[in-house]
C-alpha positions in Angstrom: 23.5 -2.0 -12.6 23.9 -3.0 -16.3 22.4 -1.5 -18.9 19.8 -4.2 -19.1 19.4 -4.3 -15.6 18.5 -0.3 -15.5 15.9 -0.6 -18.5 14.0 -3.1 -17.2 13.9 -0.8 -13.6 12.7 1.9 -16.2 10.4 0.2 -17.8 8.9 -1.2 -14.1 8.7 2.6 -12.8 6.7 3.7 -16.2 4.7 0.9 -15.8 4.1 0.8 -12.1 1.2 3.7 -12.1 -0.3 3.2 -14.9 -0.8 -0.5 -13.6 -2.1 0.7 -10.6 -4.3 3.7 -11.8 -6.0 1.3 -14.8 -5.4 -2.0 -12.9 -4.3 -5.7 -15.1 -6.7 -6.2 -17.5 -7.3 -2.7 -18.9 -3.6 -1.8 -19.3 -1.9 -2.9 -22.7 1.7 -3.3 -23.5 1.1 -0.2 -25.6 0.4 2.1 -23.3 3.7 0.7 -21.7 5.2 1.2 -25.1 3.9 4.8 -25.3 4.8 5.7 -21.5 8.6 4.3 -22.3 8.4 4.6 -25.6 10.4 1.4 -26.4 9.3 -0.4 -29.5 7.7 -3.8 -28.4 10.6 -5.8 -28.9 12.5 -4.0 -26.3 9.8 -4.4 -24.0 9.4 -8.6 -24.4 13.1 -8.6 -24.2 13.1 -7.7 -20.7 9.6 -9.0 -20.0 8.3 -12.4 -21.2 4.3 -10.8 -21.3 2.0 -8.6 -19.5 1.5 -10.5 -16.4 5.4 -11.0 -15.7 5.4 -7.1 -16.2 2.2 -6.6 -14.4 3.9 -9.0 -10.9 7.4 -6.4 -11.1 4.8 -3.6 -11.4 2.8 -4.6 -8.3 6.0 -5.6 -6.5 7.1 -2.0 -6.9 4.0 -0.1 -6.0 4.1 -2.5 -2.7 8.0 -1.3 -2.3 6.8 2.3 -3.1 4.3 2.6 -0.5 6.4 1.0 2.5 9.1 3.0 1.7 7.6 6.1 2.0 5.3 4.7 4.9 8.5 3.7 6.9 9.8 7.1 5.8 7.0 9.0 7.3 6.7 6.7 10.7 10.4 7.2 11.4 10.2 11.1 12.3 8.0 10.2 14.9 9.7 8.4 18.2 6.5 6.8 20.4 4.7 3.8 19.3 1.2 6.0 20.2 2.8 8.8 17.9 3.3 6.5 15.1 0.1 5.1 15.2 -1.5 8.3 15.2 1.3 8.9 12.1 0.1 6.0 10.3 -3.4 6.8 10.5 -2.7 10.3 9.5 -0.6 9.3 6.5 -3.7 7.5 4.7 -5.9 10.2 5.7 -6.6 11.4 2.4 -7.2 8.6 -0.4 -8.2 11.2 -2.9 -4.3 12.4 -2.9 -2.5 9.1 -2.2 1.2 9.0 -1.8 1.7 6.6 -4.5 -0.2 7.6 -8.0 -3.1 5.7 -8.5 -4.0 5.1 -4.7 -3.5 2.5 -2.5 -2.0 -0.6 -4.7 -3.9 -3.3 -2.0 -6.8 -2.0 -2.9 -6.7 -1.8 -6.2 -4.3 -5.1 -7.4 -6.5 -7.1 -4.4 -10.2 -6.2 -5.6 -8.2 -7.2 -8.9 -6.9 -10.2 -8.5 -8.8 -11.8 -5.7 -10.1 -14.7 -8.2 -8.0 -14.3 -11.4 -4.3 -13.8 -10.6 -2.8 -15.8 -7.4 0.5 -14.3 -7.9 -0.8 -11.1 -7.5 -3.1 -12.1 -4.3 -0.4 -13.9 -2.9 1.8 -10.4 -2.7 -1.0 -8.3 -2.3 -1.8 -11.0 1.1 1.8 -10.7 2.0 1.7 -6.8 1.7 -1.9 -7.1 3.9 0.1 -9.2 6.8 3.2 -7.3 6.6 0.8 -3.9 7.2 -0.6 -5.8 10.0 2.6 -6.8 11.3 4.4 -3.9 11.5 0.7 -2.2 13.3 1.3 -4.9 16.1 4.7 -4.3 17.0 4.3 -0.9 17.3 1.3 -1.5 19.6 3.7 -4.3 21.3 6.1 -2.1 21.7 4.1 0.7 23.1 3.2 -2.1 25.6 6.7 -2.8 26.8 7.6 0.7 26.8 4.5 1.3 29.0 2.2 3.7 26.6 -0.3 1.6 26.5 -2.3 -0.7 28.7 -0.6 -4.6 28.8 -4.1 -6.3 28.4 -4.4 -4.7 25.0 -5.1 -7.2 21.3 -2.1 -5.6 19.3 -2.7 -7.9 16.6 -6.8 -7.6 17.1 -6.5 -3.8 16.9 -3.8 -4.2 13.8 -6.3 -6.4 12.2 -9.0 -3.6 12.6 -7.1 -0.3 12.2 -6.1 -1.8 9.2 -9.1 -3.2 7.6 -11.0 0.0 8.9 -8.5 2.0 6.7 -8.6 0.4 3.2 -12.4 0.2 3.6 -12.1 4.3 4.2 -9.8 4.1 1.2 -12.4 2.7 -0.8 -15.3 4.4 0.2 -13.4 8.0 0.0 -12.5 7.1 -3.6 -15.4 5.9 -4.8 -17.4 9.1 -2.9 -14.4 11.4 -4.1 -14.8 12.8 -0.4 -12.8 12.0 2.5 -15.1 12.5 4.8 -15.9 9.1 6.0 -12.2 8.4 6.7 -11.7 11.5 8.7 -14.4 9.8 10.9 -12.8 6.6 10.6 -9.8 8.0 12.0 -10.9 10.2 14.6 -12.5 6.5 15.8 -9.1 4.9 15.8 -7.5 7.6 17.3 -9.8 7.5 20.2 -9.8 3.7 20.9 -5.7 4.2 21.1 -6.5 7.0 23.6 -8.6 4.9 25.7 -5.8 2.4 25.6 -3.4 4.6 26.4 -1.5 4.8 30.0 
């Protein structure tokens, strides 16, 4: 990596929560400037304006959160294990594993009608989640865990969807209580789908 190369990363990992935490529009390029404190001409050398630093931002939350998702899923061998692992590793909104909580959420709800870079990549992050959900439900299938007339990608669509709505409503409640019920849910309809 050049030097260039590793002050731009730097500048993306400052930047990264305090996108996500404030969200787009309420984050300036000097509280970028104070978080790296680079003057602001360092900063437009490596980033054109905001939004080109607010896409890299996004990008790395996205790559920040899968990475420690994949992370966590991979200690865990059966597909009903890792579901139960993926349900249990956004069990508690109100101490996300990426600072400023889940960045779907928060770039989505965003961006939905001003910024179709960002809702492209935030719907690409929102298939991939529902992607990888499937095949581990396919493969628990194949591997005979779970019953062969189950929807992996209807149950992916709702695990999923049943999740960042808990996300929301656990953050905006401060309580996790309704996603501990949300869970226990999910976990029950993959019991009654298991062999």
């Amino acid at each position: 990596m050049t030097k260039g190369e590793e002050t731009r990363q730097f500048i993306i990992e400052k930047a990264a929560p305090i996108f996500n935490t404030k969200g787009i529009a309420a984050t300036s390029m000097s509280d970028i400037m104070e978080a790296t404190q680079l003057s602001k001409g360092s900063m437009y050398v490596h980033f054109e304006n905001k939004e080109v630093l607010a896409c890299a931002a996004v990008e790395h939350n996205m790559k920040m959160l899968n990475d420690k998702l994949q992370k966590h899923l991979s200690r865990f061998k059966t597909a009903k294990e890792q579901l139960f692992a993926y349900i249990d590793f956004f069990s508690d909104p109100n101490h996300p594993p990426i600072v400023g909580g889940c960045p779907l959420l928060n770039f989505g709800t965003e961006a939905d009608d001003t910024n179709p870079i960002v809702k492209e990549r935030v719907n690409r992050g929102i298939r991939q989640g529902e992607e990888l959900l499937s095949g581990i439900i396919e493969k628990g299938i194949v591997n005979k865990e779970f019953r062969a007339d189950w929807n992996a990608s209807d149950f992916a669509t709702v695990l999923f969807a049943m999740l960042e709505g808990g996300h929301l409503m656990a953050r905006m409640s401060g309580k996790n209580a309704k996603i501990e019920v949300i869970g226990h849910n999910l976990k029950k309809i993959i019991q009654e789908n298991s062999l």
